[in-house]
C-alpha positions in Angstrom: 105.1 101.5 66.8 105.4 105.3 66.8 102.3 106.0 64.9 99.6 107.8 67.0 97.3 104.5 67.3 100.4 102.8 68.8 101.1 105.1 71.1 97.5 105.3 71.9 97.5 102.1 72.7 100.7 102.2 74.5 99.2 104.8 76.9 96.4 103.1 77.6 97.9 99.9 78.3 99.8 101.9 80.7 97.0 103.5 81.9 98.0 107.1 82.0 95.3 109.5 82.4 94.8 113.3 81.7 95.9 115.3 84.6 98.4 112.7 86.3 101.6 114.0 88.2 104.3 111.5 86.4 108.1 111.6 87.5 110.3 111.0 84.6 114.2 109.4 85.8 116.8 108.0 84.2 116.3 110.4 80.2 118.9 110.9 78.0 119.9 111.7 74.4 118.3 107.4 73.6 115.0 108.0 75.5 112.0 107.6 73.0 111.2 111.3 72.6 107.6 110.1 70.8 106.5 108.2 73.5 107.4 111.2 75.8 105.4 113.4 74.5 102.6 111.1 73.6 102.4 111.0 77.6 102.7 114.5 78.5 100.2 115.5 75.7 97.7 112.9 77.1 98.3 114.1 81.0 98.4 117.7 80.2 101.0 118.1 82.6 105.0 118.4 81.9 107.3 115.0 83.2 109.0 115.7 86.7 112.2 115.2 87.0 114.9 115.4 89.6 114.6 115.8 93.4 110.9 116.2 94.2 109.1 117.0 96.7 105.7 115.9 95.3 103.9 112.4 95.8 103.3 111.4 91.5 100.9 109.0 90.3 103.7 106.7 88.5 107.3 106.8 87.9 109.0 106.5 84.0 112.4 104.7 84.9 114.6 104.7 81.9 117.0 101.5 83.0 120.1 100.2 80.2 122.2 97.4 81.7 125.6 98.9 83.0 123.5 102.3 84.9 124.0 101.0 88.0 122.0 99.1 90.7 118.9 98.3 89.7 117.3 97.3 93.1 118.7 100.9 94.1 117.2 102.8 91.2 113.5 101.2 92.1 113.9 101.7 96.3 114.7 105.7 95.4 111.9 105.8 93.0 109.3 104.2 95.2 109.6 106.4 98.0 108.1 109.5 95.4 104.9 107.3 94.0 101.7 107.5 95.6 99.9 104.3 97.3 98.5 102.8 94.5 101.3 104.2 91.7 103.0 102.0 89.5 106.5 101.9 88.5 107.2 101.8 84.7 110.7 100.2 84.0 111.7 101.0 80.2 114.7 98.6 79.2 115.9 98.6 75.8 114.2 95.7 73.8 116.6 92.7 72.4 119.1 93.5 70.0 119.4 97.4 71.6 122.4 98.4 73.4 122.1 98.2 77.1 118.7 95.4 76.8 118.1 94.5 80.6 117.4 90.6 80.7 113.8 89.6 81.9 115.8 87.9 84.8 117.2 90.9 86.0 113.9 92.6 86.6 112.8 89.2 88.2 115.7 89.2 90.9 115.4 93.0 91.0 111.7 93.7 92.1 110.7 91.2 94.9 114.1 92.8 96.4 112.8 96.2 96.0 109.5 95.5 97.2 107.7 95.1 93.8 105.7 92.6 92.0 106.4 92.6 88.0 102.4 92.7 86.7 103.2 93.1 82.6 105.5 94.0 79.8 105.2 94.9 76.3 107.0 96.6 73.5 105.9 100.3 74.3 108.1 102.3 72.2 110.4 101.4 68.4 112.9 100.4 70.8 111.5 100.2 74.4 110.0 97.6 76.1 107.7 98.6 79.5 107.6 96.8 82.7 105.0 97.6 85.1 106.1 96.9 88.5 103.8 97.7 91.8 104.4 97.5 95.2 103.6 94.5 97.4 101.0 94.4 99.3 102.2 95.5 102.9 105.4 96.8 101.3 104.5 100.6 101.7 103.8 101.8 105.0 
């Protein structure tokens, strides 16, 4: 999956696009460091991270089951993306420590204000989840 045509194709499916502001929460020492770079070599631009004060054009949320409140994670990260940004919720896949069930994400989006759109295997051990906000759900 880490070879360069996978990740090619994992950035397109995602849709990232040279010169995008993209606001990286949630990395640590398990994050897929490939993938990572795959997308900041295809934006040009560094990931943000921390407290900005920038609208982005999507949000990388690195999620493992036991980090907290989920609903909570995707409410803070919405109120950085721009109007049509989407959300990309990286779980581990099944068999990884800290997998997120599919159900989770369910419950946890239409409570946030998202729709789930797609998932796929996006990384060795990461799976992405692209979640966007309803329509009428940003002001």
């Amino acid at each position: 999956m880490n070879s360069p045509q996978g990740l090619a194709a994992t950035l397109e499916r995602m849709e990232i696009s040279a010169g995008e502001l993209i606001l990286e929460v949630g990395y640590d020492a398990v994050c897929d460091e490939h993938l990572r770079a795959a997308i900041e070599a295809k934006t040009g631009k560094t990931l943000l991270s921390g407290h900005i004060d920038e609208t982005v054009d999507a949000v990388l949320l690195w999620w493992c089951d036991g980090d907290g409140d989920l609903v909570d994670d995707l409410v803070e990260v919405l109120t950085y993306l721009g109007e049509n940004g989407p959300i990309w919720l990286l779980t581990p896949k099944v068999g990884i420590d800290g997998h997120v069930e599919p159900s989770d994400i369910q419950d946890a989006a239409p409570t946030a204000g998202l729709t789930q759109t797609v998932s796929f295997l996006a990384a060795a051990n990461w799976c992405a989840t692209k979640l966007v906000a309803r329509k009428g759900a940003r002001k």
